[in-house]
C-alpha positions in Angstrom: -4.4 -62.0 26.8 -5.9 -58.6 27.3 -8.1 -57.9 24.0 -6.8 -54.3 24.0 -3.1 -55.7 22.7 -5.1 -56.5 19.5 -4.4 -53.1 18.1 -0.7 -53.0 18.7 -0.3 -56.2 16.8 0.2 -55.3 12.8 -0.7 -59.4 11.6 -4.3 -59.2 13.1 -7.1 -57.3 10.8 -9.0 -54.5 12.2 -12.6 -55.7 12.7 -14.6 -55.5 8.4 -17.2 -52.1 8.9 -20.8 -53.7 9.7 -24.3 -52.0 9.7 -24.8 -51.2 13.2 -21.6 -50.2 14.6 -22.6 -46.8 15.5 -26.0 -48.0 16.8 -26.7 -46.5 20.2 -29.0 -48.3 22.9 -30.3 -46.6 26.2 -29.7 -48.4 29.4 -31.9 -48.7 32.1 -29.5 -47.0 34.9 -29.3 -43.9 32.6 -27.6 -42.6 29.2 -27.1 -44.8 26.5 -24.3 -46.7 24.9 -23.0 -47.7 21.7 -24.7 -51.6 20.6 -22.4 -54.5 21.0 -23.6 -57.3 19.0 -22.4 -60.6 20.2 -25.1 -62.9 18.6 -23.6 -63.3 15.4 -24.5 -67.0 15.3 -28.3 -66.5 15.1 -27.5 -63.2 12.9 -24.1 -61.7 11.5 -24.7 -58.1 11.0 -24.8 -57.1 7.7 -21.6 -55.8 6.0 -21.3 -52.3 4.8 -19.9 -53.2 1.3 -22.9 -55.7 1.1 -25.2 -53.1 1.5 -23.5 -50.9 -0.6 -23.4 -53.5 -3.5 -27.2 -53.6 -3.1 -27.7 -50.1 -2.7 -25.8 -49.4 -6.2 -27.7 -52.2 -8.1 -31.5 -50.6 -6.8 -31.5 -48.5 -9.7 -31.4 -51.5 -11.9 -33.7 -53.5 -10.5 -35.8 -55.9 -13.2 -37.4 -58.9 -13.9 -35.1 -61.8 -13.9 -34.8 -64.6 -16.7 -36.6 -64.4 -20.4 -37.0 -60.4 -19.7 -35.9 -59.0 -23.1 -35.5 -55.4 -21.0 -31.9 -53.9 -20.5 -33.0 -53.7 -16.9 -34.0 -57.6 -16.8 -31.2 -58.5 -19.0 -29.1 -56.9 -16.2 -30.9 -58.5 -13.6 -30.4 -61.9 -15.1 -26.6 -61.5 -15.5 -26.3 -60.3 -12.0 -28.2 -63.6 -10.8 -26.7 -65.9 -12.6 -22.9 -64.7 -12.3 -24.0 -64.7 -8.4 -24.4 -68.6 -8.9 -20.8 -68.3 -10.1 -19.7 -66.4 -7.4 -20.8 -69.0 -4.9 -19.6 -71.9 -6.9 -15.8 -70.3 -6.7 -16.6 -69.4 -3.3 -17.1 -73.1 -2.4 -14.8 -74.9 -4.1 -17.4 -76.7 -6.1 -16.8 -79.2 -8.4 -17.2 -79.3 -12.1 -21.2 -80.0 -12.5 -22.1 -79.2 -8.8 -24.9 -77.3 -9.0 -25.4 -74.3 -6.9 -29.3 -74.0 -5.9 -30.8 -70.2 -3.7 -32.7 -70.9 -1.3 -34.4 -69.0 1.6 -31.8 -70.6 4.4 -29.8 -73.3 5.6 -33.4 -74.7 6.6 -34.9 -74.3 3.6 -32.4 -75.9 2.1 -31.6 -79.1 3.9 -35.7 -79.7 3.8 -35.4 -79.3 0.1 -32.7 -81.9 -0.3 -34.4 -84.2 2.2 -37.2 -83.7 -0.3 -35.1 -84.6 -2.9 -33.8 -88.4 -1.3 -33.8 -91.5 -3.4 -36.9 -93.7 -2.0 -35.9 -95.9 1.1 -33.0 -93.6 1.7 -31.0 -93.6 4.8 -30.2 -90.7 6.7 -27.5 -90.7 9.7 -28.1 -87.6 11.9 -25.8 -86.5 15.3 -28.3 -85.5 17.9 -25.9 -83.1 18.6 -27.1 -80.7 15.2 -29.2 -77.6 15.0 -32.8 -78.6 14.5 -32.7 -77.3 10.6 -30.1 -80.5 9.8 -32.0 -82.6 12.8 -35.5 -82.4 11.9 -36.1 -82.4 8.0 -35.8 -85.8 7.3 -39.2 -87.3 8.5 -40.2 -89.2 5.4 -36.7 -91.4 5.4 -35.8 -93.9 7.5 -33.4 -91.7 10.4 -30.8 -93.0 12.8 -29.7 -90.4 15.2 -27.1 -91.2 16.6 -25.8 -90.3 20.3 -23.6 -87.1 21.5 -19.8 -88.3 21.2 -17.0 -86.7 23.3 -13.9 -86.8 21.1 -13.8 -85.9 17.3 -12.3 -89.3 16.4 -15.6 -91.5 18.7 -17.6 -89.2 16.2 -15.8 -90.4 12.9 -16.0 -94.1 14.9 -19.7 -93.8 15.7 -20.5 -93.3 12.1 -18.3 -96.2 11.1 -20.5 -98.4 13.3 -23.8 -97.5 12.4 -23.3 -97.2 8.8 -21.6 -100.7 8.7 -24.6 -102.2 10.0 -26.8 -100.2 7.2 -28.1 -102.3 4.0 -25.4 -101.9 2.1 -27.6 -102.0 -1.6 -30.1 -98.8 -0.5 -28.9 -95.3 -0.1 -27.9 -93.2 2.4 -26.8 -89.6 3.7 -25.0 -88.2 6.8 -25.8 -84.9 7.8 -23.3 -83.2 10.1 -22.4 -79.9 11.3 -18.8 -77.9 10.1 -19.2 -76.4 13.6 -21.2 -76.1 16.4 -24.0 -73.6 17.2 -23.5 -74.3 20.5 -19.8 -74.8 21.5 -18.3 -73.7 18.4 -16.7 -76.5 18.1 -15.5 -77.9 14.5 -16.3 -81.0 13.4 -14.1 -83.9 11.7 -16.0 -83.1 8.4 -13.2 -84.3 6.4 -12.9 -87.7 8.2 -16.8 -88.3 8.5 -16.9 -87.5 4.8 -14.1 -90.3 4.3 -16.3 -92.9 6.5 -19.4 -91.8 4.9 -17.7 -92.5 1.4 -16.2 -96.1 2.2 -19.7 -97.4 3.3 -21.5 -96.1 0.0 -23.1 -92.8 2.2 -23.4 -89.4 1.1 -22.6 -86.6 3.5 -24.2 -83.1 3.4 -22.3 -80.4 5.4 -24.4 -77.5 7.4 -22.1 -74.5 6.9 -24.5 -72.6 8.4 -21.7 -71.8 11.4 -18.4 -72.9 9.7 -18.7 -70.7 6.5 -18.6 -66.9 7.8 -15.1 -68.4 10.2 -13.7 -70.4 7.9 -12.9 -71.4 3.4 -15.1 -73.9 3.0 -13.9 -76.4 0.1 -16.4 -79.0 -1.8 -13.4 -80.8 -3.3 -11.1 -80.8 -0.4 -13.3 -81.8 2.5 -14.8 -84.4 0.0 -18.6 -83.7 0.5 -21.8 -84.0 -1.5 -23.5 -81.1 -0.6 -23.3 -77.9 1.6 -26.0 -75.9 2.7 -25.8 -72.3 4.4 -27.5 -68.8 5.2 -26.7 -65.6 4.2 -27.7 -63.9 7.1 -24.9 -65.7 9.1 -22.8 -64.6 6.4 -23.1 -60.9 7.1 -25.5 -60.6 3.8 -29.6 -59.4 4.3 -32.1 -62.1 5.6 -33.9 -64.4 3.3 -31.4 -66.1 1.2 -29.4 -69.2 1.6 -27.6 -71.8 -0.6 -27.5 -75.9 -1.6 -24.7 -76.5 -3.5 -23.3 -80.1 -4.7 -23.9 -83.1 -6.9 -26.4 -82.7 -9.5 -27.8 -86.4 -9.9 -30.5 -86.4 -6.9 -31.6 -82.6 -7.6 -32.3 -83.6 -11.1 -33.8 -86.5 -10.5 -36.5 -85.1 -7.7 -39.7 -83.6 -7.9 -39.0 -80.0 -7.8 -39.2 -78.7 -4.5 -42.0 -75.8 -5.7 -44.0 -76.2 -8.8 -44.3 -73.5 -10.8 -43.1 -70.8 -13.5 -39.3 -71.0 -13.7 -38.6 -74.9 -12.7 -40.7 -75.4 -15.9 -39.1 -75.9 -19.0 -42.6 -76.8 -21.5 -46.2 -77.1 -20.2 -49.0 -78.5 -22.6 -52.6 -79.5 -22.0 -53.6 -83.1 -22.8 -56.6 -83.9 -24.5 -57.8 -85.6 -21.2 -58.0 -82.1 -20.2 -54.7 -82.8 -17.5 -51.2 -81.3 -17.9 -47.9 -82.4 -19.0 -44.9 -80.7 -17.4 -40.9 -81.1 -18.6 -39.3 -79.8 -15.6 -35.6 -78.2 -15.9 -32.7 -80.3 -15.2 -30.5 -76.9 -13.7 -30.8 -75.3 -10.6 -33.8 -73.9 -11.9 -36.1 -76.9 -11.4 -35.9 -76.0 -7.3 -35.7 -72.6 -7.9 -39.9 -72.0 -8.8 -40.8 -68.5 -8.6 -39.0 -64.9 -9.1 -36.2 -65.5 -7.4 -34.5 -63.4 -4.8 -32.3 -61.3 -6.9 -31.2 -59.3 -4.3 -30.3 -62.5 -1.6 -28.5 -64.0 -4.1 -26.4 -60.7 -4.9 -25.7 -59.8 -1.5 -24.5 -63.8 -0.8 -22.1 -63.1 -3.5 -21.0 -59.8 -2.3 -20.5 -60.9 1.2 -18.4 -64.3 -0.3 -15.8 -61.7 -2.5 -15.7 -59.7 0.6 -15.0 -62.7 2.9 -12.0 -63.3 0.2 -10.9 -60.7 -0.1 -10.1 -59.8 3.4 -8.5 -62.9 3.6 -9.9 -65.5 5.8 -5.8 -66.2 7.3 -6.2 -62.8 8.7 -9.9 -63.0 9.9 -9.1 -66.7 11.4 -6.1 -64.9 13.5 -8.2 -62.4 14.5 -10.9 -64.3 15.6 -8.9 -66.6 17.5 -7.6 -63.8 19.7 -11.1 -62.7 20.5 -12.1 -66.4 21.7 -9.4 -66.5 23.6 -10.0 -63.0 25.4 -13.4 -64.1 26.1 -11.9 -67.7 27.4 -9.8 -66.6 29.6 -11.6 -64.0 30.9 -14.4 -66.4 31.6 -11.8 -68.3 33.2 -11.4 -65.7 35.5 -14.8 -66.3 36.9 -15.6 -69.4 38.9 -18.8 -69.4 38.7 -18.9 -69.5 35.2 -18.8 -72.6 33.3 -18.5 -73.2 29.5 -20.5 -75.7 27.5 -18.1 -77.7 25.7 -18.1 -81.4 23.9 -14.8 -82.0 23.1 -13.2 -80.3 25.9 -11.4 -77.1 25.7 -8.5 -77.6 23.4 -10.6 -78.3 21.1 -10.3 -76.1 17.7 -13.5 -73.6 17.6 -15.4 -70.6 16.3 -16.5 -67.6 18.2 -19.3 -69.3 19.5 -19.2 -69.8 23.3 -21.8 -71.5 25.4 -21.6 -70.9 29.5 -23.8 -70.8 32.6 -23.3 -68.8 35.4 -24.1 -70.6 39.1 -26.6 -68.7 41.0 -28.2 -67.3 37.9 -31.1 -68.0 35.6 -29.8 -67.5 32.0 -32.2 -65.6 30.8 -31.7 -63.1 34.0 -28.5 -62.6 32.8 -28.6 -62.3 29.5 -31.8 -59.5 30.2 -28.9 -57.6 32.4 -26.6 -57.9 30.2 -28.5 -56.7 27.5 -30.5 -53.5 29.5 -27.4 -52.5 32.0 -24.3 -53.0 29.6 -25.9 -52.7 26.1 -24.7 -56.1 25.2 -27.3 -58.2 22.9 -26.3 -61.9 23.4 -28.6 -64.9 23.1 -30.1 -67.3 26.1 -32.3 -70.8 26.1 -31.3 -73.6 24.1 -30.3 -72.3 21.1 -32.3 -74.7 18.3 -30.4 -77.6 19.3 -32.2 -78.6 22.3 -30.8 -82.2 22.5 -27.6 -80.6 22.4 -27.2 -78.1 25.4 -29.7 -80.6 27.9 -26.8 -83.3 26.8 -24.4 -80.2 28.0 -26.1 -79.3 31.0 -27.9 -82.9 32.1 -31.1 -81.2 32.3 -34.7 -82.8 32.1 -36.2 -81.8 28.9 -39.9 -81.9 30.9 -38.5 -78.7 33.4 -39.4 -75.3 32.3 -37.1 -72.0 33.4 -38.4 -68.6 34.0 -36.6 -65.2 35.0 -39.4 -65.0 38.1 -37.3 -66.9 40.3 -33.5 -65.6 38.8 -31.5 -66.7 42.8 -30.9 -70.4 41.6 -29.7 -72.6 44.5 -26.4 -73.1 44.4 -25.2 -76.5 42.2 -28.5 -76.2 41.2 -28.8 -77.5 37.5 -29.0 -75.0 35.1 -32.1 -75.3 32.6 -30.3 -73.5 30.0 -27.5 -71.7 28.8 -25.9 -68.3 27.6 -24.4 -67.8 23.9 -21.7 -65.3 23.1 -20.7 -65.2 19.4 -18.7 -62.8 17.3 -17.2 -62.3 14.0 -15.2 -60.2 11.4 -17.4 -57.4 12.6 -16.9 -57.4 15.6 -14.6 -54.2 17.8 -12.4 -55.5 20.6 -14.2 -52.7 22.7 -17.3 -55.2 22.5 -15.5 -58.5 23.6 -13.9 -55.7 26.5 -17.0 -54.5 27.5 -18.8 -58.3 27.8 -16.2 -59.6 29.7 -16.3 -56.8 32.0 -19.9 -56.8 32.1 -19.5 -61.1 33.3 -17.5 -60.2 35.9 -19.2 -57.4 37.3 -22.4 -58.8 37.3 -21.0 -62.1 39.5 -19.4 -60.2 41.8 -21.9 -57.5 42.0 -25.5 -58.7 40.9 -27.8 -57.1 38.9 -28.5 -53.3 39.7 -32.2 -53.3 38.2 -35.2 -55.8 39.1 -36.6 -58.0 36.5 -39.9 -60.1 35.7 -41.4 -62.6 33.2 -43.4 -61.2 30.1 -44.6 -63.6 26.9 -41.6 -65.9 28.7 -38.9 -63.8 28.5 -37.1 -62.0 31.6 -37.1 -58.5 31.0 -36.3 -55.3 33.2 -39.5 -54.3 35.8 -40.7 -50.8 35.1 
């Protein structure tokens, strides 16, 4: 399917305005061209109503919580509302508590922090290093890359029926993947964690910008994700789910706001009463703004309708698909094969070429930003591409043997931002660049290929 047929066809949404869009980039053979963003899954560009909700509540800005200001009093409502916001936005249930964060890092590290003692956590090793690497002070099983959704659900089943039954225990899996863009059998691992007396936390990190993400329907505990993946600002994120553990932890940061009464003992020593809310991992002025422009970006994700952005999306992946199907040399990462339901997130190598050659030419001859190496989920693509984790690629030596094992990998993504003219252009660019090779010379600086001078 040609991606231009996208604009005679009334049921699929035009593309939701982004910052950007009219960014313009010069190219190394002359002239310049407008940006296309196609690395949505490290960063979704920010959305123009986002920014225009921030912009219009500037003026207003104030201290947040026990301000008796107008300004602070605004403030407050805006932030707390925001909480609201999310909570619809997620399907929570009734006492879920929805906790800002920083990220989807920050926040599974502040639930790991937050894990009964002798708690066991069940990891993939095919997540993103935020869900993979937080829990070091619990007792881990990672368990092995599986091929089909239903040996995931069944590889689960295994290792949680040989747990302790009488401690407890979280899974931590992936709504889809940074890598393949694959979706995951949340709702079934959430069924298999449940029968065996787990918990399961879901990173949304990927799934929410494509997809309604419901607490109560897929059944999970807790779901963490970043605003800056869901076309909102950097530097805010979200835990939301079951109160009990939250409550019960040390707060993640001590200080003003998870406090609820401080008085000195006549030891000379302390004595804290932390909150029970979200407040108690919340320490700190909070990020007023993050947590407004999460909120923004979650009505305008709602509003456009995610039916219309799924069908729209779907058309782009399979554009890029088949045109990368066109291409034998090109081969796409995937883990459960290729009818397997997805995001736009696609994965590929290209024989003959470094990956980081070809992302530099795409990038400085077509104006195409895309991402290259191993995407923070390095067990993950050297599973995908049976590479030695010991080998080290640079853009010095870009020829590769033919057959020759590629040390990593090429990511496309896209979202409700993104023009057809982009997904036209890339695929162009793919094709042109097999056939033809680059038309500039490159090197190695700081590890990165980038065009010689």
């Amino acid at each position: 399917m040609s991606v231009s047929t996208l604009a005679a066809d009334q049921s699929v949404c035009a593309p939701l305005p982004v910052l950007g869009r009219d960014v313009t980039v010069p190219l190394v053979t002359g002239g310049e061209v407008t940006y296309a963003a196609l690395d949505y899954a490290a960063s979704a560009p920010a959305l123009q109503r986002v920014w225009d909700d921030v912009a219009a509540y500037a003026p207003y800005y104030g201290s947040v919580h026990r301000g008796a200001g107008y300004l602070s009093q605004l403030s407050t409502d805006l932030f707390e509302n925001a909480r609201r916001t999310v909570a619809e936005f997620l399907d929570c249930r009734d006492g879920d508590q929805v906790v800002f964060t920083r990220s989807t890092t920050d926040s599974l590290n502040l639930l790991a922090a937050a894990l009964p003692a002798d708690c066991q956590v069940f990891v993939f090793e095919t997540e993103h290093h935020a869900s993979l690497l937080p829990w070091r002070d619990a007792r881990v099983t990672y368990l092995n890359a599986p091929r089909t959704p239903r040996q995931a659900v069944e590889s689960l089943e295994r290792a949680l029926a040989d747990r302790d039954p009488c401690g407890p225990a979280l899974v931590c899996v992936t709504g889809a993947s940074n890598v393949t863009g694959e979706l995951w059998p949340v709702r079934e691992l959430a069924a298999a964690a449940h029968a065996h007396g787990a918990r399961i936390v879901l990173d949304a990190a990927q799934l929410a910008p494509h997809h309604p993400v419901s607490v109560k329907d897929l059944d999970v505990d807790w779901v963490a994700f970043s605003g800056h993946k869901l076309y909102a600002p950097f530097g805010s994120g979200v835990l939301a789910g079951r109160a009990d553990w939250l409550r019960e932890a040390e707060p993640y940061l001590a200080g003003g706001g998870a406090s609820r009464k401080v008085t000195r003992r006549t030891d000379g020593g302390v004595d804290v009463e932390w909150h029970e809310t979200a407040a108690r991992h919340e320490a700190g002025s909070p990020n007023v703004i993050g947590a407004y422009s999460i909120a923004s970006a979650c009505k305008a994700l709602t509003e456009a309708g995610f039916d219309t952005l799924v069908a729209r999306e779907q058309y782009l992946i399979r554009a890029v698909r088949e045109g990368l199907a066109e291409v034998p040399e090109v081969k796409v990462l995937s883990l459960f094969g290729d009818d397997s339901p997805r995001v736009g997130v696609i994965s590929f190598v290209v024989e003959g070429w470094n990956s980081s050659h070809f992302a530099a030419a795409l990038s400085a001859e077509y104006g195409i930003g895309v991402r290259d190496g191993l995407f923070c989920a390095h067990p993950l693509v050297r599973t995908l591409l049976g590479s030695d984790p010991e080998t080290q690629g640079e853009c010095g030596a870009p020829e590769a043997a033919p057959g020759e094992k590629s040390l990593n990998a090429i990511r496309v993504s896209f979202g409700a931002g993104t023009p057809d003219e982009h997904v036209e252009r890339f695929v162009r660019a793919v094709k042109e660049l097999v056939r033809d090779g680059a038309k500039w010379k490159y090197r190695t600086e700081d590890g990165r290929c980038v065009p010689a001078v």
